[in-house]
C-alpha positions in Angstrom: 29.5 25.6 -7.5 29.0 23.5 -10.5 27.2 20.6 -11.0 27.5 18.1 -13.5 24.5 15.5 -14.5 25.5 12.8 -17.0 23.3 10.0 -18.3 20.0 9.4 -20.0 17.4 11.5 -21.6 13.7 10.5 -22.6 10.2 12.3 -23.4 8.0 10.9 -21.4 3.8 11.2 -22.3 1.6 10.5 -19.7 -2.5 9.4 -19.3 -4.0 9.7 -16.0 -6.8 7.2 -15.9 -9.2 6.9 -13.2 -8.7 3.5 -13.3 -6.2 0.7 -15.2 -7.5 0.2 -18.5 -9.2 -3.4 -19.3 -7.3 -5.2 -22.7 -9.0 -5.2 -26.2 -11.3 -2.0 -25.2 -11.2 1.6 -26.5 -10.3 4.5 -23.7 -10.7 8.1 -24.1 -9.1 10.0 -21.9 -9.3 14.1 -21.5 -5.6 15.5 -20.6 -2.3 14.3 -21.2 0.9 15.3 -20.4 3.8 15.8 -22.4 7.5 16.5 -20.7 11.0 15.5 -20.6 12.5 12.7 -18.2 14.9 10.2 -17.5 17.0 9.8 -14.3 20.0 12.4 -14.5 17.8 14.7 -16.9 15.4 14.9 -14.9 17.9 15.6 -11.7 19.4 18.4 -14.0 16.0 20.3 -14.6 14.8 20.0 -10.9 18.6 21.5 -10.3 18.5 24.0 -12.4 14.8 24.8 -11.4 15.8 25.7 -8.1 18.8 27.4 -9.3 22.0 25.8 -9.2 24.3 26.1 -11.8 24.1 23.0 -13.9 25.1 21.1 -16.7 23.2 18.1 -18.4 25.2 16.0 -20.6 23.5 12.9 -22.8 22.3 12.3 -26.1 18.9 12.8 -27.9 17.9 12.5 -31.7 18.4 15.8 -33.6 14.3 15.6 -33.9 11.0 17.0 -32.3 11.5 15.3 -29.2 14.8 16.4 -28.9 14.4 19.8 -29.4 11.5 20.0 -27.1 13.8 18.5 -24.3 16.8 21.1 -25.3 14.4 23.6 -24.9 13.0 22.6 -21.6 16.0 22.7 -20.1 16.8 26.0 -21.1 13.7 27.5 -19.6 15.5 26.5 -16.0 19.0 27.5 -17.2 20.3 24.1 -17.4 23.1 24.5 -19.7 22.8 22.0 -22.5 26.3 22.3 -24.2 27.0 19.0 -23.6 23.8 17.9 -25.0 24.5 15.9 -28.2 21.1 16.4 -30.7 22.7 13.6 -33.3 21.3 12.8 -36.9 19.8 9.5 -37.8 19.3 9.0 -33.6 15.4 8.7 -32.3 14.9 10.2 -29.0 13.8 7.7 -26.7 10.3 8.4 -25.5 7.9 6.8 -23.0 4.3 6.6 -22.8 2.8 6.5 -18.9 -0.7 5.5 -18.0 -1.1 7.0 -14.5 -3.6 5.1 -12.6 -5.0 8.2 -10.2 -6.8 5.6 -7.8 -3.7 4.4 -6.1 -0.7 6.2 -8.4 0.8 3.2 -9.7 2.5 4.0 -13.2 3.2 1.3 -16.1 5.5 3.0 -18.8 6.1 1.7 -22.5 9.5 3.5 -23.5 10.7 3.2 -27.0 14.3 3.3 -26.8 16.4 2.8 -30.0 19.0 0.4 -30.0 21.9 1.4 -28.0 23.8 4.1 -28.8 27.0 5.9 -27.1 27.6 9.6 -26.7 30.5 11.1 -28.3 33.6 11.6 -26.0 33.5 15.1 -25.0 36.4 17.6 -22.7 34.6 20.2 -20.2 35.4 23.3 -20.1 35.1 23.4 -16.5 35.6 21.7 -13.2 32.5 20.2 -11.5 32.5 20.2 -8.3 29.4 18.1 -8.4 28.8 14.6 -10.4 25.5 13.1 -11.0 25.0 9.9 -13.2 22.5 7.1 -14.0 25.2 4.7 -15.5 23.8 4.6 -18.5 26.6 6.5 -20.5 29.3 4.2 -19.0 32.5 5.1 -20.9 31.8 8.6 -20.3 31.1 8.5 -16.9 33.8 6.4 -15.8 36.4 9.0 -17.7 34.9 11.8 -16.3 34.7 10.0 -12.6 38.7 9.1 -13.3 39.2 12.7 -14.4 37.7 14.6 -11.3 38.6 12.4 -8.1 37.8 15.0 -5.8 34.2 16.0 -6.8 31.1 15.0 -4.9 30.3 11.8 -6.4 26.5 10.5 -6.7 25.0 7.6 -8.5 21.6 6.8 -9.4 22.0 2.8 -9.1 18.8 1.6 -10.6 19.7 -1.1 -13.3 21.6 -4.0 -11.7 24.2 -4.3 -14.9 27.6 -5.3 -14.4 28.5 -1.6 -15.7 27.1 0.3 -13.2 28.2 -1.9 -10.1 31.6 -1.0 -11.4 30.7 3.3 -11.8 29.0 2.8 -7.8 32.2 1.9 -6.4 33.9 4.9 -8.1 31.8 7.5 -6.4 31.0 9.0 -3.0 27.2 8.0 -2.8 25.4 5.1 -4.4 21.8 6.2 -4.1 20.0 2.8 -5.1 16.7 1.2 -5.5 15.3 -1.5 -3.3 15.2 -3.4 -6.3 18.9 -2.9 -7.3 19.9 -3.6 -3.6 17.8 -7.0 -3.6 19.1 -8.1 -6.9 23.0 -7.4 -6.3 23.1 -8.3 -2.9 20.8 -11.8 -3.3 18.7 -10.9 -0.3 15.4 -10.0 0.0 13.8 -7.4 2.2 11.2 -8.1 4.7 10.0 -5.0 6.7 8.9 -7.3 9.6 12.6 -8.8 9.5 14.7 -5.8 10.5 18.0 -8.4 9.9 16.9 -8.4 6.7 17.7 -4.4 6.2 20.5 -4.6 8.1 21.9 -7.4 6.4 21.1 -5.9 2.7 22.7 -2.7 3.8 25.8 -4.5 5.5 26.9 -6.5 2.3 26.2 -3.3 -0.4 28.7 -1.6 2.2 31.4 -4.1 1.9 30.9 -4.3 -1.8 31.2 -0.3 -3.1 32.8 0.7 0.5 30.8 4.3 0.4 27.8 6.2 1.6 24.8 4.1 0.9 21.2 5.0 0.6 18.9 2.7 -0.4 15.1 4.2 -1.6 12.1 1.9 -0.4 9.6 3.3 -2.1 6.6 4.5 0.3 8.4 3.0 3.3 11.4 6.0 2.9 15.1 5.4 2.6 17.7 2.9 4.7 20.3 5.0 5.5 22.9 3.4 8.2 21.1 1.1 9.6 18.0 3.8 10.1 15.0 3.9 7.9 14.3 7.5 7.5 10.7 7.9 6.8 8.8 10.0 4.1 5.6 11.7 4.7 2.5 10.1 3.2 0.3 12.4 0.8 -2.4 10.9 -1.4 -0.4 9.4 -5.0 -1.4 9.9 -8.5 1.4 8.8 -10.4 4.4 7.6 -8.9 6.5 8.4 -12.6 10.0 10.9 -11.8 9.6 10.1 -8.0 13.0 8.1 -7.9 14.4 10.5 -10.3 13.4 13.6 -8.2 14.6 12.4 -5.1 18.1 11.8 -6.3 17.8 15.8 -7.7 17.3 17.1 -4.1 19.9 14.6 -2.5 22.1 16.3 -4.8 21.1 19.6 -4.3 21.2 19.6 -0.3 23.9 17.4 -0.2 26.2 20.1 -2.9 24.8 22.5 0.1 27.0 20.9 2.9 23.7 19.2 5.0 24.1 17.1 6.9 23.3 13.8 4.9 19.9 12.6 7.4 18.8 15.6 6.7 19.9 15.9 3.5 17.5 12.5 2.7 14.6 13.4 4.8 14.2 17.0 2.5 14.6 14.6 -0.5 12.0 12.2 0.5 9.6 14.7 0.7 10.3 15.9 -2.7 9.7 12.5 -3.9 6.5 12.3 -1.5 5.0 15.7 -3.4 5.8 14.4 -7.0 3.7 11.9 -6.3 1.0 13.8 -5.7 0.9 15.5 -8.9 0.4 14.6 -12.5 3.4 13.9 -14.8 7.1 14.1 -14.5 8.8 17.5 -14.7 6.0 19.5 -13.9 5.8 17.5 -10.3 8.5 18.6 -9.3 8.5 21.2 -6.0 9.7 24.3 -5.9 12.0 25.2 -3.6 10.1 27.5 -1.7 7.2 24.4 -0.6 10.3 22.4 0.9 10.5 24.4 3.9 6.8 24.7 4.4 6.1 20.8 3.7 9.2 19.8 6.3 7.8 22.5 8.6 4.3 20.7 8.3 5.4 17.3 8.7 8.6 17.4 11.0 
């Protein structure tokens, strides 16, 4: 099985502080963490970490950072043939102060102006599709191209290009925030209508499997919030981006999709637990043991 993830690509440098920093003062801090990130990247190196056969395709500056994220991948066997390193491109890059006290995460990303991939042909035929929406020409030929793939979108930015790629896959995996904005309703936990009314109009309007993240809270999956498990946060940075990995992963496995959610919740639910990006990602191992645990 072959899995393709399409989409955006970043270097992400984190600072865990004990505690947000106060403006017009000087902080020192003792670690920081240097890794790759971004949504469908980041999907691509968890895939590839617990060993599917992957391929990430996006575009990074033919520079430091983007060597260092090449090279990442490569040390999980993500196979970056359809990475484009161009010339006279800066890798976007993000700096992350990670507030350990209660794992909130407030980024500053660099990100040149923007810039299109090159149109590329695969070699192959994916059986699996993973995008962000943020290489939209290309992900919309290659969606056209391979109709009967499994389909998933990481719906986070509310643009009019992405509603269009969600209703030309299988699953639009969304943020609360995306589902608020596009829909025009707002969520109240104590007002269950409100869920089922957000959840109702998102399934009119892409007329596909729809998951929609809430954060701590878990996922709204028809009609049903399936919960995560609650471990102490550090830095919340890559959950979203995590959790879309392992939906892929379990559901390119044939679970069923529940379950194929809860197991991805709780990969989201461990990231946060740990420092940074990449390196919070489970291994595949700890899944069984943590749903074991918690089940």
């Amino acid at each position: 099985m072959k899995i393709l993830c399409l989409g955006h690509a970043t270097y992400d440098i984190t600072l865990p502080l004990d505690e947000f920093p106060i403006e017009n003062t000087k902080n020192r801090v003792q670690e920081r963490i240097e890794c790759g990130g971004g949504p469908a990247s980041t999907a691509a190196y968890l895939l590839g970490k617990w060993g599917a056969d992957v391929y990430f395709a996006g575009i990074v500056g033919n520079d430091f950072y983007g060597h260092k994220i090449k090279e990442e991948f490569e040390t999980v066997n993500v196979n970056t043939k359809y990475l484009e390193l161009r010339s006279n491109h800066s890798t976007t890059s993000s700096f992350v102060l990670a507030n350990k006290q209660n794992g909130s995460r407030t980024t500053f990303a660099y990100k040149p102006k923007k810039v299109e991939m090159n149109e590329f042909k695969l070699d192959f035929i994916p059986d699996v599709i993973l995008i962000d929406g943020q290489e939209y020409q290309m992900s919309k030929d290659i969606l056209t191209k391979y109709p009967n793939a499994l389909t998933i979108i990481d719906a986070g930015r509310d643009t009019s290009e992405v509603i269009e790629l969600c209703k030309m896959v299988k699953w639009v995996a969304c943020s609360k925030d995306f589902a608020e904005k596009v829909t025009d309703i707002k969520i109240n936990y104590d007002d269950f209508e409100t869920l089922k009314s957000i959840y109702s109009k998102l399934k009119e309007i892409f007329r596909n499997e729809v998951v929609i993240t809430l954060e701590d809270k878990g996922c709204l999956y028809n009609y049903e919030i399936i919960k995560s498990v609650k471990l102490k946060s550090v830095d919340s940075t890559g959950a979203g981006d995590i959790f879309h990995g392992a939906l892929t992963y379990y559901l390119a496995n044939g679970y069923d999709p529940k379950f194929a959610i809860q197991l991805a919740n709780y990969a989201g639910a461990i990231s946060v637990s740990r420092i940074g990006t990449r390196n919070s990602i489970p291994l595949k191992e700890e899944m069984e043991a943590v749903y074991n645990e918690f089940k």
